[in-house]
N, C-alpha and C positions, 0 to 999 in steps of 0.2 A: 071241495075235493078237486083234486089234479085231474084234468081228463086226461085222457090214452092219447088224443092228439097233443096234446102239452107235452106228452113226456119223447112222444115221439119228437114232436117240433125240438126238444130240448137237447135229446140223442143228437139226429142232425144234426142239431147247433155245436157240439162238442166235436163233432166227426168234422166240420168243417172248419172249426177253430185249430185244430189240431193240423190237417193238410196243412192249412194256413201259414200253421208254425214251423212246420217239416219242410215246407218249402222255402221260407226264409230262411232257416239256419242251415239248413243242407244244399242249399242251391249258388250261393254265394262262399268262394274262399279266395285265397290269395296263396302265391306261388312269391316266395322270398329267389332274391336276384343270385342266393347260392344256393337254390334247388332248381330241380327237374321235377317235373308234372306229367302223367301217365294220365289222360280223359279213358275210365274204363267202363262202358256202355252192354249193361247185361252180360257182364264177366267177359265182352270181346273187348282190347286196348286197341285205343286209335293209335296209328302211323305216327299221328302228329306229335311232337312235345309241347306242350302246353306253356306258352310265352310266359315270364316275369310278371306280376301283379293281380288286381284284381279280376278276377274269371266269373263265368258261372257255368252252371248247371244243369242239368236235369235234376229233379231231387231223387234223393236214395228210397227205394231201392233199384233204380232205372241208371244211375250213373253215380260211380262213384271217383274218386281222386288218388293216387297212390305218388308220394315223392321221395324221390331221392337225392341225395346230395352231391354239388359239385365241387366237391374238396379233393384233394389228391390222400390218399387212404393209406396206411404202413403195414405190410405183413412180414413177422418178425419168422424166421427161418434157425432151431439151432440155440434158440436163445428168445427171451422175452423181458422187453422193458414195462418193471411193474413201478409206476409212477417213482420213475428215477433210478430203480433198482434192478440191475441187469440179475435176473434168475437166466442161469442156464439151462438147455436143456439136453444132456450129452448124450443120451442115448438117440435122440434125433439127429444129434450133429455128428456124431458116427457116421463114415462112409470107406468106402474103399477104391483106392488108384486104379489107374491102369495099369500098375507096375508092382501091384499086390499089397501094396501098404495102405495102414488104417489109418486116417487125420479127422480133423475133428474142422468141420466150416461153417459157418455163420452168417447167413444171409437176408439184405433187407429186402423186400421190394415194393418200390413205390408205383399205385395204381390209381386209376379213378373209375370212373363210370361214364362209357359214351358212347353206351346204347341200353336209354332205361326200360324199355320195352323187352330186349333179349334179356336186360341184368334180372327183372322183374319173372317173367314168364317163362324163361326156356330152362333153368333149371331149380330146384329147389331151396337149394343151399351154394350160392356162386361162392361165398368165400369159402368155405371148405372144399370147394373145386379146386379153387386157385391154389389152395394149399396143396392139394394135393399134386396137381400140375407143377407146383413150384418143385417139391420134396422130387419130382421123377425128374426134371430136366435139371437140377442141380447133380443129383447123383449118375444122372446120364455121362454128364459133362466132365465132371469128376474120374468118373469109372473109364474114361478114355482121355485120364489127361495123366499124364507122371506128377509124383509125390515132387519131384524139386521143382517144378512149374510151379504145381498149386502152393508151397510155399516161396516162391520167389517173384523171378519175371514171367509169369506164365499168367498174373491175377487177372490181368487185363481183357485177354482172349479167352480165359475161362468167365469174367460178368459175361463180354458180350456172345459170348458162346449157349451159354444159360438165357441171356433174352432172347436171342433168336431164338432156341426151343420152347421156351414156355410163351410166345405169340405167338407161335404158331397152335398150339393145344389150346390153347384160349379160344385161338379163332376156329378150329376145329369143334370144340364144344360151343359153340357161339354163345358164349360169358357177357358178352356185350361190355366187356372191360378192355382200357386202354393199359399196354405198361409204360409208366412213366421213367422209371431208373430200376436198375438193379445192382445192390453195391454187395460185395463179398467182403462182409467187417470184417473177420477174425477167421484163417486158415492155421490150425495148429497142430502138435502132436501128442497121441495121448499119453507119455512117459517123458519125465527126464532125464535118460540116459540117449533117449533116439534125437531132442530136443537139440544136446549137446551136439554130437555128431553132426546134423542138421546147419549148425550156429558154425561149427568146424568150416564146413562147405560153404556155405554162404562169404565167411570173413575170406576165405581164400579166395573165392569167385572175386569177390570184391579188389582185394587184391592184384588179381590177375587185368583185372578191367583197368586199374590205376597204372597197373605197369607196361599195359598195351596204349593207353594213351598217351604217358610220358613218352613211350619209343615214339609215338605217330607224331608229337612234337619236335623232338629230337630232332626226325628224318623230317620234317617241316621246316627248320630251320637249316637244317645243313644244307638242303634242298635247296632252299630260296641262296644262300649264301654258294651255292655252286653254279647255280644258275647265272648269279652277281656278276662271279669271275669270268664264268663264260660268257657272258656279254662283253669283260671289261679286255678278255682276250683279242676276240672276234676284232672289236672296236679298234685294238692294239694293231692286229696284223692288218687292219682295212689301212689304216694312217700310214704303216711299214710297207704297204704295195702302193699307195698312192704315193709315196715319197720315194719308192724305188725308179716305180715310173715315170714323175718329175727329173729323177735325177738320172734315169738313161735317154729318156730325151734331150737333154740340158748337154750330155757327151756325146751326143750322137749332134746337136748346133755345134758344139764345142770342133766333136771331130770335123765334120762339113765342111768351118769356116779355116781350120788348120788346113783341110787339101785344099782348099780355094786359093790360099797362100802357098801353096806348094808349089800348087799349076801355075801362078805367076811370077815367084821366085822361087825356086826349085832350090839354088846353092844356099842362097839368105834362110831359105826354110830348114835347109837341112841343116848348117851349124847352129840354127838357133834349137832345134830340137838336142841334137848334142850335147851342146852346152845344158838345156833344162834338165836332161838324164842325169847328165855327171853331179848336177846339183842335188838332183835325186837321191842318187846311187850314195854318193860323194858330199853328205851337205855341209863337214867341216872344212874342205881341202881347201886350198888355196889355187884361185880360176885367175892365170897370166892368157892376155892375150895379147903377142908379141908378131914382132915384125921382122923377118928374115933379110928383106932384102937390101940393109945399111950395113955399113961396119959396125956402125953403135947398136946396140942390143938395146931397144927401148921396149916395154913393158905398160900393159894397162891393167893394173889390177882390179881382179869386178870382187869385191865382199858381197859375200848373198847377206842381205839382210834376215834380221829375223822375225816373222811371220808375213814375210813377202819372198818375192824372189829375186 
């Protein structure tokens, strides 16, 4: 027969086999290099994140492990891609302008997690937060933007419009999520009679944009080619004052060296002046310079040459 200390010794023996084995398989895990590790010690989380590899433990039920992933995460806004196939969702994608009109918007936005502790513990359910966060700073944005922005040039500063408020409501609920991007896929209208009109505006805008840039060429060219001339002016009357002033200094030696010869022969100066005028005045005539005081009338004819004097 079994005695009572046998079965005892045997109990023991099973109760310590058993730790044995709780301790090995719960005390040792590993943390893959695209997660996050939470060490959570009697339902309190350490500060720390738990590094990349092999860890250990406490065994459970004294410490447990909780991970999460470091992937960038997509919440589809308006619309949902169901392995490949865009299901819309129009009653969500419903919202209303600043300027009273209904459109229909479409929104992605890319998120990760980085802070597993707050993603983990501070609220229940973070991605139905974030939904929910996303859905009020979208329509926020929206409700104080006009209908021809949110379909045209306006996309831009409506995304970043939308991310500034939805990180800030993140970080207000402390989500412990980062946002990565926020893209506004598809701003539409819900009819197409409003579509048309829309497409109307648009082609014109367009329009308008082609015809203000051809003018800014236009006047870019005419510009450059007026500015050309005026340089080629400027350049023109600089040569026209420097050649005047050469050439009233050149009259002013001219005249000088003329009364220089005046003051030393005064008579020789002055019929030679004479004579140069009447050549002037007169430059076909015929120039006798004759001699009075014979009987014989002699004559020296002067022919002005032509392109001298």
């Amino acid at each position: 027969m079994v005695s009572i200390k046998q079965i005892y010794a045997g109990v023991i023996g099973i109760i310590v086999i058993s730790l044995l084995f709780l301790v090995a398989t719960t005390s040792w895990y590993t943390v893959d290099s695209s997660e996050q590790a939470v060490l959570i010690t009697l339902g309190q989380p350490d500060d720390t994140i738990v590094q990349a590899g092999l860890n250990f433990k406490l065994p459970w039920p004294i410490q447990t492990v909780r991970k999460v992933s470091r992937e960038t995460f997509s919440l589809t806004f308006g619309y949902e891609d169901s392995n490949g196939e865009i299901i819309e969702h129009t009653k969500e994608a419903k919202m209303v302008t600043g300027d009273e009109n209904i459109i229909l918007a479409d929104l992605e936005v890319q998120w990760r997690i980085s802070d597993p502790v707050a993603f983990l513990f501070n609220t229940a359910n973070p991605q139905n937060v974030l939904y929910n966060a996303t859905s009020a700073s979208l329509r926020g944005v929206i409700g104080s933007s006009k209908v021809d922005d949110a379909l045209t040039d306006g996309r831009a500063k409506i995304m970043s419009d939308v991310r500034e408020s939805l990180t800030h409501l993140i970080d207000q609920y402390g989500l412990g999520i980062t946002i990565v991007e926020v893209n506004l896929q598809d701003v539409d209208l819900p009819n197409e009679e409003v579509k048309l009109a829309f497409r109307k505006v648009t082609d014109a805008r367009e329009e308008m944009n082609t015809k203000i840039n051809q003018a800014k060429r236009y006047e870019n060219e005419n510009l450059n080619v007026a500015l050309g001339e005026k340089e080629a002016i400027i350049s023109r009357a600089t040569g026209q004052k420097i050649e005047r002033i050469e050439t009233a200094r050149g009259d002013v030696a001219k005249f000088n060296a003329l009364y220089q010869e005046y003051v030393n022969s005064k008579d020789i100066t002055k019929h030679r002046l004479i004579i140069e005028t009447l050549e002037t005045v007169l430059p076909n005539a015929q120039i006798y310079i004759m001699d009075d005081d014979s009987g014989t009338v002699k004559y020296l004819p002067i022919q002005p040459q032509k392109g001298g004097n």
